[in-house]
C-alpha positions, 0 to 999 in steps of 0.5 A: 761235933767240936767247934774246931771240927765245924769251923774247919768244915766250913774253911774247907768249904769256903776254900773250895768254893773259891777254887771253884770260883777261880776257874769259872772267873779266871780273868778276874782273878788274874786281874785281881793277882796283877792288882794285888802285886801292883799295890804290893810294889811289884811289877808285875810285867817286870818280873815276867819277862825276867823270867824270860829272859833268865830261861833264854838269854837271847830274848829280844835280841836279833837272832840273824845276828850270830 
């Protein structure tokens, strides 16, 4: 086996792992992906409900008012 065979057989590994992780861990890693944006300059809340409200204009407005 080539070096280059190895170390792609130990990332595929690794990547599965992680996955694998990732699904038993899923409140962790959201709090780690809302961390990681924070500190990236997003915000997070944000950019959430502007894809809100960009899907349903009427978001957060009173509804009995037509």
């Amino acid at each position: 086996m080539s070096l280059s065979a190895i170390l792609i057989t130990i990332a595929e590994f690794t990547v599965g792992g992680f996955i694998i992780w990732g699904f038993w861990n899923e409140e962790k890693v959201i709090k780690f992906e809302d961390r990681l944006l924070r500190r990236l300059g997003f915000n997070v809340k944000k950019g959430r409900s502007a894809k809100i409200t960009r899907f349903d204009p009427g978001y957060g407005k009173n509804k009995h008012c037509v």
